[in-house]
C-alpha positions as CSV (number, residue, x, y, z in Angstrom):
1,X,138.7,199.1,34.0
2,X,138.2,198.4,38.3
3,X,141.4,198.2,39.8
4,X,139.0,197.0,42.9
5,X,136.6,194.6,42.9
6,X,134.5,194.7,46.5
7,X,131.7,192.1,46.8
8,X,129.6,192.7,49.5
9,X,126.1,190.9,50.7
10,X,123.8,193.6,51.1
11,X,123.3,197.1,49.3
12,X,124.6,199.4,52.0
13,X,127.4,197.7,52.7
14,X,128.5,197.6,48.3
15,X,127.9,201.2,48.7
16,X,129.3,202.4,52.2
17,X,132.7,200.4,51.6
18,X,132.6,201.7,47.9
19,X,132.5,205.5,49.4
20,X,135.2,204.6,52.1
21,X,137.7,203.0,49.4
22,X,136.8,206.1,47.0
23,X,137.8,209.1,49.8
24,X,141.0,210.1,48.4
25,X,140.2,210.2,44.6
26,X,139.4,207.1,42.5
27,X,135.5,206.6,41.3
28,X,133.4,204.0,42.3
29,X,130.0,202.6,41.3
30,X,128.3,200.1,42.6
31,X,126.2,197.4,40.9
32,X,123.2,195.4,41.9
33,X,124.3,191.9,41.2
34,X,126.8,191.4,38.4
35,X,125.7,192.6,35.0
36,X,125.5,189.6,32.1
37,X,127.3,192.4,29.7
38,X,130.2,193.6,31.9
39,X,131.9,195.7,29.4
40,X,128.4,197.9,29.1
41,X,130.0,199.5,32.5
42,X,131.2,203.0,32.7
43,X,134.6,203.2,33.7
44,X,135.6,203.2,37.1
45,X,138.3,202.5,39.5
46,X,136.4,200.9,42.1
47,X,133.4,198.3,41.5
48,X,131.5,197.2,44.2
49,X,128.8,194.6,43.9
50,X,125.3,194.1,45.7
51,X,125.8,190.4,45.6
52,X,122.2,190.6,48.1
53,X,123.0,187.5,49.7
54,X,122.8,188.2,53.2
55,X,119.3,186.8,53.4
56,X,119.9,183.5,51.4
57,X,121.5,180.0,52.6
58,X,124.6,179.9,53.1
59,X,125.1,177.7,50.0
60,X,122.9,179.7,47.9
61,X,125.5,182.6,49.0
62,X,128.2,180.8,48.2
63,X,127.3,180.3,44.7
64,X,126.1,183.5,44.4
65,X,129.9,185.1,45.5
66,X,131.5,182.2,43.4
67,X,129.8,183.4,40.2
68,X,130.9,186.9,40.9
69,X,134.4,185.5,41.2
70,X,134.6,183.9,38.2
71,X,133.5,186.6,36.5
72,X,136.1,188.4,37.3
73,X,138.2,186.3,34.8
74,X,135.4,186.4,32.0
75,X,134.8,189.7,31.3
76,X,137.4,192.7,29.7
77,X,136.0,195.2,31.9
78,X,137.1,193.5,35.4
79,X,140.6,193.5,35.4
80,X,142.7,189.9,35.4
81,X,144.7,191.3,38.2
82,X,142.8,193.2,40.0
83,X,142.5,193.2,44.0
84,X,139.5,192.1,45.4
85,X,137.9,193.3,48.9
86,X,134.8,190.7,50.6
87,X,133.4,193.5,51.9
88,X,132.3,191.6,55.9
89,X,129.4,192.8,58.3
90,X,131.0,194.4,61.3
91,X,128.3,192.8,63.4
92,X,129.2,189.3,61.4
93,X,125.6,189.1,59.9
94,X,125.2,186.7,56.5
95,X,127.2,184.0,55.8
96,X,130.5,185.3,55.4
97,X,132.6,182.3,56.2
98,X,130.9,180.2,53.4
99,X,131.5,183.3,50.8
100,X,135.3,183.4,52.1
101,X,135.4,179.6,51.3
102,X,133.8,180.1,47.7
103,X,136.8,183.1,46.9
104,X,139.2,181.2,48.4
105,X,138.5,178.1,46.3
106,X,137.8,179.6,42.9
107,X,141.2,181.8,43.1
108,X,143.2,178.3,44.2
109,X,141.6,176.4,41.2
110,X,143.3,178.6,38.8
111,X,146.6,179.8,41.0
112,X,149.8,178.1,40.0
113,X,151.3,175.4,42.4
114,X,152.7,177.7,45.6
115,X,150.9,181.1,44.4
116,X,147.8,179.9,46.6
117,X,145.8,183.0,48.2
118,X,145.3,184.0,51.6
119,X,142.7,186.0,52.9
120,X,144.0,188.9,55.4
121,X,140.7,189.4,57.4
122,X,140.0,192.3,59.4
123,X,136.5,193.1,60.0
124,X,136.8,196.0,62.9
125,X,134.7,199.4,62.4
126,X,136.8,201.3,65.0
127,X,134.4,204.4,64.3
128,X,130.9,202.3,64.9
129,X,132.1,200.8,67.9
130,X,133.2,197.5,66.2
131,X,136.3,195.8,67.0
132,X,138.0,192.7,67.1
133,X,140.3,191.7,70.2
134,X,141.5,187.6,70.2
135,X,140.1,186.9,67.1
136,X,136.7,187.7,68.6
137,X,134.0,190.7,67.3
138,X,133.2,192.9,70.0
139,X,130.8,195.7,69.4
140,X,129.9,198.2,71.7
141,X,132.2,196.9,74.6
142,X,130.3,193.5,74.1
143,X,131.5,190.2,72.8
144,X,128.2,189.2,70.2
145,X,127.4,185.8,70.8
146,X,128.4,184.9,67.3
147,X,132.1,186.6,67.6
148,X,133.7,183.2,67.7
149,X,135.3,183.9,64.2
150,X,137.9,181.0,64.1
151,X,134.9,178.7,64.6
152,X,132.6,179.7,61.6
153,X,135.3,179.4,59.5
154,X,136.9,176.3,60.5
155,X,133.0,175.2,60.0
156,X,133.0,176.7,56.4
157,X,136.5,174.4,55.8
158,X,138.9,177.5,56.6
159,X,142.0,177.3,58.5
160,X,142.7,180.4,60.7
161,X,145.7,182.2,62.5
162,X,145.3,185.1,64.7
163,X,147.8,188.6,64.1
164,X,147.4,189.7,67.5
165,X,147.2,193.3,68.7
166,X,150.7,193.9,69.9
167,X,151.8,192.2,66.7
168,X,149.7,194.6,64.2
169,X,151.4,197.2,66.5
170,X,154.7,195.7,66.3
171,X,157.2,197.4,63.9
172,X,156.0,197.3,60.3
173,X,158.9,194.5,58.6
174,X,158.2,191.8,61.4
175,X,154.2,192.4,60.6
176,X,155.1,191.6,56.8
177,X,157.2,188.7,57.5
178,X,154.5,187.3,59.9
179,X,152.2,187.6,57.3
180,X,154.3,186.0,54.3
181,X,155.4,183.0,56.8
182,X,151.5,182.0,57.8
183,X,150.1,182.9,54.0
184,X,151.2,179.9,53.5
185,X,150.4,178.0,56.3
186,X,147.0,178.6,56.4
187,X,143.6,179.7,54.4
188,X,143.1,183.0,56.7
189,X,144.8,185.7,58.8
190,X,142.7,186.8,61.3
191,X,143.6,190.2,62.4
192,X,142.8,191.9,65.8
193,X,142.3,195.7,65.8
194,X,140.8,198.8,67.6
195,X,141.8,201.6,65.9
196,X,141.9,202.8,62.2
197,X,145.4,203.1,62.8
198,X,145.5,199.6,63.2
199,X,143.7,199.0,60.0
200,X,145.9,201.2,58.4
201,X,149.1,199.1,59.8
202,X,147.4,195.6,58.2
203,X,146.7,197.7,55.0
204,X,150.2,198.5,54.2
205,X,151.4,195.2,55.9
206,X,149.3,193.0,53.7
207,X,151.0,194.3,50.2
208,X,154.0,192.6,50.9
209,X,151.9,189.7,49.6
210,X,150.7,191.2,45.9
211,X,148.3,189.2,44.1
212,X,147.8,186.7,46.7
213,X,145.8,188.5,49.1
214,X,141.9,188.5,49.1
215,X,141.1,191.4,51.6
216,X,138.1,191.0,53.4
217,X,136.6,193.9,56.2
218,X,134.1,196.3,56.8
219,X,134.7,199.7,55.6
220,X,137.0,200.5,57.6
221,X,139.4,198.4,56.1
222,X,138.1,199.3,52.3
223,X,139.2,203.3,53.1
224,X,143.0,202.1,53.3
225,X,143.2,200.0,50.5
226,X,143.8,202.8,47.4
227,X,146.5,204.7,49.6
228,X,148.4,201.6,50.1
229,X,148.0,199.9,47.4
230,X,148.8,203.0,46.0
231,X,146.9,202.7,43.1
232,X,146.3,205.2,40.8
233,X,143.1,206.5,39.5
234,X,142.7,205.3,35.9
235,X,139.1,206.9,34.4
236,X,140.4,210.3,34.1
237,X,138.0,213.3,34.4
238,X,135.2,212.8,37.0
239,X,131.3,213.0,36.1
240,X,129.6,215.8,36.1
241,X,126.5,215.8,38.8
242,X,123.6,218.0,37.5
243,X,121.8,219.9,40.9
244,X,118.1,218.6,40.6
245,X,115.0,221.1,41.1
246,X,113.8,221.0,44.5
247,X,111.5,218.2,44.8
248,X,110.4,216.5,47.8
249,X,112.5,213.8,49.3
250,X,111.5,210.5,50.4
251,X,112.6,208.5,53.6
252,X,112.5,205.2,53.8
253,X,113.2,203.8,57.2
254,X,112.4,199.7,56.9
255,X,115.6,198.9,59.3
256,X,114.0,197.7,63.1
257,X,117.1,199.0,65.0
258,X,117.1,201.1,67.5
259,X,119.2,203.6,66.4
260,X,117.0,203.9,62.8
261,X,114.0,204.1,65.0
262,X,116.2,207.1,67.2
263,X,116.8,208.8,63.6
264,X,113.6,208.3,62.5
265,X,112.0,209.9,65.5
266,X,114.2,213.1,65.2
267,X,113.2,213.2,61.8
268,X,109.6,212.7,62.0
269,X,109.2,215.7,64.9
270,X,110.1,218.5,61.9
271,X,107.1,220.2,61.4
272,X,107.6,220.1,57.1
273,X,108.0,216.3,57.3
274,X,105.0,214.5,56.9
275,X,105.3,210.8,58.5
276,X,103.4,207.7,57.6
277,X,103.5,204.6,59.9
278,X,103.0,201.6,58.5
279,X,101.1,198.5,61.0
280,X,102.8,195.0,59.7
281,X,99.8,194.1,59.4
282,X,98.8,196.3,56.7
283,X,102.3,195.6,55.0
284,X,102.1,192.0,54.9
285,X,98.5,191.9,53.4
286,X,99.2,194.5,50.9
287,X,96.5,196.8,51.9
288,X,98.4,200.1,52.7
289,X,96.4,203.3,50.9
290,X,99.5,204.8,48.8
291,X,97.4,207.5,48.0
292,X,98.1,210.2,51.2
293,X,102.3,209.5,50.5
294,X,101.5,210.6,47.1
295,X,99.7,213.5,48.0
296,X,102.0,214.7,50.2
297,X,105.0,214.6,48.0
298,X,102.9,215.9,45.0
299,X,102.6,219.0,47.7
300,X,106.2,218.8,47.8
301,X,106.7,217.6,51.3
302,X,109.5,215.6,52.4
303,X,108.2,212.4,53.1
304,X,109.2,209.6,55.7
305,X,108.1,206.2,55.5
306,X,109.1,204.1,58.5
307,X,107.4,200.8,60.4
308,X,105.4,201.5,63.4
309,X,108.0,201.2,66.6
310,X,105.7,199.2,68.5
311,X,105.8,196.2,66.8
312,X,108.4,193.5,66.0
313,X,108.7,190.6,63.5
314,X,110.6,187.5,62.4
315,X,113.3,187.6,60.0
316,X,110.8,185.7,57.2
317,X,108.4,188.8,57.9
318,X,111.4,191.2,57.7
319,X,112.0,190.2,54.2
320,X,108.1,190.5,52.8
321,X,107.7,193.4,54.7
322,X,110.6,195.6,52.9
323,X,109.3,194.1,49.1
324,X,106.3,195.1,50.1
325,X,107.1,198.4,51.1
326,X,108.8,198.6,48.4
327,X,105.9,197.8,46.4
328,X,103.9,199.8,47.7
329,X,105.8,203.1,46.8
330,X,106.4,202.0,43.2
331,X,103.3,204.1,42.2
332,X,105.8,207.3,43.7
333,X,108.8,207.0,41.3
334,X,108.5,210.1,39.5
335,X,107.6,212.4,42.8
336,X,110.4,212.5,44.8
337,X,114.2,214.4,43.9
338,X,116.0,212.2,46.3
339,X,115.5,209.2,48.5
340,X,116.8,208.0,51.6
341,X,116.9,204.5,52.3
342,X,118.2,203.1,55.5
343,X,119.1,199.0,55.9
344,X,120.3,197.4,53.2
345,X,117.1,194.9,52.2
346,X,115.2,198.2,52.3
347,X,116.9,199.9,50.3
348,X,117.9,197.1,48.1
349,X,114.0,196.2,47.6
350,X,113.2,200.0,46.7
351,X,116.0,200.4,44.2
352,X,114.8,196.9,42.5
353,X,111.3,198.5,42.6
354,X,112.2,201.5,41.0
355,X,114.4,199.6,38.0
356,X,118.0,201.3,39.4
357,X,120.8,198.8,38.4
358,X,123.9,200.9,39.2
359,X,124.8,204.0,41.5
360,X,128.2,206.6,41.0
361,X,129.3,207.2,44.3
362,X,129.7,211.0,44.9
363,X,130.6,211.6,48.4
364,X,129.9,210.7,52.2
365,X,127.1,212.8,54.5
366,X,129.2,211.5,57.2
367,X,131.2,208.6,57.8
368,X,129.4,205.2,56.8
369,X,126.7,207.0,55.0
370,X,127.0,207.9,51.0
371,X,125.7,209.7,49.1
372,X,125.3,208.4,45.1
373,X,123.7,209.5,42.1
374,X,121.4,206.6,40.0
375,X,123.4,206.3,36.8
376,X,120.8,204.4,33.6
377,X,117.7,205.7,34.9
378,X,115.5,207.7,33.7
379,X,116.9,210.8,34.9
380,X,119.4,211.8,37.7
381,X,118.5,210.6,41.1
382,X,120.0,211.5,44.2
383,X,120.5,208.1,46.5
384,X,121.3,208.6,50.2
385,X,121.9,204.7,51.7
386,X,122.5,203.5,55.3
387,X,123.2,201.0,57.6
388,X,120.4,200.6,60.4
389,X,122.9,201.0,62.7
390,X,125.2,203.2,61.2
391,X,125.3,207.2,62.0
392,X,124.4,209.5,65.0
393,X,120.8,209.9,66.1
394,X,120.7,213.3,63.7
395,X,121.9,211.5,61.1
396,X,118.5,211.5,58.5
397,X,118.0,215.3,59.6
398,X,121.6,216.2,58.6
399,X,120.8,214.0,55.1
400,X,117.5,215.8,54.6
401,X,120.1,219.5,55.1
402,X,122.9,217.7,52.7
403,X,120.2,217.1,50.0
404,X,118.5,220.7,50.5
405,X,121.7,222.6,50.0
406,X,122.4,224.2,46.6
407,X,123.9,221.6,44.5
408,X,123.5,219.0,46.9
409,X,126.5,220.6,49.2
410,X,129.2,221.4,46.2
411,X,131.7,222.2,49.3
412,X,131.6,218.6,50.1
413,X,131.9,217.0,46.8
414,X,135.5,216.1,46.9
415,X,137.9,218.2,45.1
416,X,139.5,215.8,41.9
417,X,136.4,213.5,41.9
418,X,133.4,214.5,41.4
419,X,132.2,218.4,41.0
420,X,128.6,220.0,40.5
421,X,127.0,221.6,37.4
C-alpha cells in the first residue's frame, strides 16, 4: 500500500522524482496513467503516476489530475492517508497551475470545515541549474519568461504567498509557524530556494502541517520527502532483478534540446554504435525503412535512433513525430536488452508502443536519470529514462557502460532495496 502518491505530467518526470523519493530505501513503481483495477498493483511504498498530460489543454489536464485524485479515495491499494507529491517541471512546462487547482479542490471537497489543504510549492532543481529566487523560476542564471509563478496561479484561481530565502534559512520553529499561520490564509506557499539544503529546510518544515499539505516540486523536492516524513518502508523484501544476456541496446533520442543533441553526438561517435537519423520528413509521412535498425540490432549492435540536428519543428509536429517514431520501432520489440529513452513524450510514446504499463524503479545512472526494470511484460526489460535536458553531455555513453556491466552495475543497486540475481 503507497505511502506516496506522486503525479506527475510526463514519463520522465513519474520516473525521475520516483528514483529521487526512493534513494534511501522504500520501492517505487511507476504507472502509466492510473490503472481501472488498482489493487492488481504490486506493493510498493512509492507510486508515481504518468498522468501524460503535459501536451493536453489545460482543462483536459485538469481532469485528467482530478481523476487521479479521486482515486486515491476509491481504491484499497492507495492509501486514505497517504501524502501526495505534484511532481512540477523545473522549467514550468505543462499546465501545472490548473493541475494544482484540480488537487486543491478535490481534497477541500471532502476536508472537514478548517482542515482545508495547502500546497507548500517548491519547484527549484538546485543540481540542474534550476532555482527559484522571489517567487520567480530562474534556470541557468536566467529568469524564463514564464517564471512569473504567482501569476499563473492566481490565473488558475490560486492564492499565493512567498517563503522567502532568508526565511527558509531562518531558524527551523519560526519556518513552521510561518507556514501553519499562512496555510490558512491562502491556497499556496510559494517557496524560494537555491540549494538542496534549502529544499531539505521546507521538507522538514512542511510536516508541521500533517495531512494538510499537498507537496508539489521537481525532484529535488521528492528526494526529502521519505527522510522527513520519516516514513517507513512497508513492502518488505525488495525484488529480485534477473541480469539479462547481452543484447543490443537501443537509444532513443526524440528530445530537440541541445543538450540531448550534445549526448547524442558523443554517443553516436563510438565506433560499435550504429546511428540512424531520421529527416521529419520521413517521420511525419511514415516512410522510414525500419529494416537497417533491425539488422543492426539483430547483429547485436547498440543502436541509436535520434532526429536529424538540422531541422526544427512545431510543438503539433513534436508530438506526431515521437508516435511515429515510436511506431516505427514497434517491429524491434523483441531485439533489444535495454532501451534508452530520453524526453518524456519519447519515451512515453515508445513504452505505449511496446505495451509497458508499469516500471520498478531500481536505481539512478546519475542524478535525474533512472534506471527501471518493465514489470508485466513479457519478459524483464531494462528502461533507462531522461529528461532532454537533464545529465552531463556523457550522460548516454555512461548509460550504454551502466547497462553493459555485469548485472547491470550490482555495486550500484542500493544496498536494502533492490539486489541482482
Amino acid at each position: 500500500m503507497a505511502e506516496i502518491i506522486i503525479i506527475a505530467d510526463d514519463l520522465t518526470g513519474a520516473a525521475d522524482s520516483a528514483a529521487a523519493c526512493a534513494a534511501h530505501g522504500p520501492t517505487a513503481i511507476v504507472t502509466l496513467g492510473l490503472p481501472q483495477d488498482c489493487t492488481t498493483l504490486p506493493d510498493s511504498d512509492i507510486l508515481s503516476i504518468d498522468a501524460n498530460t503535459r501536451c493536453l489543454s489545460a482543462g483536459q489536464a485538469a481532469g485528467i489530475t482530478s481523476q487521479i485524485v479521486r482515486a486515491r479515495h476509491d481504491h484499497r491499494a492507495l492509501r486514505p492517508g497517504s501524502l501526495i507529491f505534484k511532481k512540477l517541471d523545473s522549467t514550468l512546462r505543462g499546465h501545472f497551475a490548473a493541475e494544482l487547482a484540480a488537487v486543491l479542490r478535490e481534497l477541500n471537497a471532502i476536508a472537514p470545515a478548517g482542515e482545508e489543504h495547502c500546497i507548500v510549492m517548491a519547484p527549484a532543481l538546485p543540481a540542474q541549474g534550476r532555482i527559484t529566487i522571489g517567487g520567480r523560476q530562474i534556470v541557468d542564471g536566467r529568469q524564463l519568461h514564464e517564471g512569473d509563478i504567482p501569476a499563473q496561479l492566481g490565473a488558475a484561481g490560486l492564492s499565493c504567498r512567498i517563503i522567502d530565502i532568508a526565511t527558509v534559512r531562518a531558524d527551523a520553529r519560526s519556518l513552521e509557524q510561518l507556514m501553519v499561520m499562512l496555510s490558512h490564509q491562502t491556497d499556496v506557499l510559494l517557496c524560494d530556494a537555491e540549494s538542496d539544503d534549502d529544499l531539505r529546510r521546507i521538507a522538514e518544515a512542511t510536516m508541521v502541517l500533517g495531512d494538510r499539505a499537498v507537496w508539489a516540486g521537481s525532484a529535488g523536492l521528492a528526494a526529502h520527502l521519505h527522510r522527513a516524513g520519516r516514513l517507513s518502508s512497508t513492502t518488505g523484501q525488495p525484488q529480485q532483478v534477473a541480469a539479462t544476456s547481452r543484447r543490443p541496446t537501443l537509444f532513443v533520442v526524440g528530445s530537440v534540446s541541445s543538450v540531448s543533441r550534445e549526448q547524442a553526438a558523443l554517443l553516436s561517435a563510438l565506433p560499435d554504435v550504429t546511428t540512424f537519423r531520421l529527416t521529419m520528413a520521413s517521420v511525419l509521412s511514415s516512410t522510414v525503412n525500419v529494416a537497417p535498425v533491425l539488422t543492426a540490432l539483430q547483429s547485436r549492435r547498440d543502436v541509436l535512433v535520434a532526429l536529424d540536428d538540422n531541422e526544427r519543428c512545431s510543438e503539433s509536429e513534436s508530438t506526431l513525430l515521437t508516435k511515429n517514431v515510436a511506431r516505427m520501432l514497434g517491429p524491434c520489440a523483441a531485439l533489444p536488452g535495454a532501451v534508452v529513452a530520453t524526453g518524456g513524450e519519447t519515451a512515453r510514446a515508445l513504452l505505449d508502443e511496446l505495451g509497458i504499463r508499469r516500471l520498478r524503479i531500481v536505481d539512478e545512472v546519475e542524478p535525474g536519470i533512472p534506471f527501471s526494470m518493465a514489470e508485466g511484460w513479457t519478459r524483464p526489460l531494462p528502461i533507462i529514462t531522461k529528461a532532454g535536458g537533464f545529465g552531463s553531455s556523457g550522460a548516454l555513453i555512461r548509460c550504454r557502460e551502466f547497462l553493459s556491466a555485469p548485472g547491470h552495475s550490482p555495486a550500484r543497486i542500493r544496498a536494502g532495496r533492490t539486489s541482482v540475481s
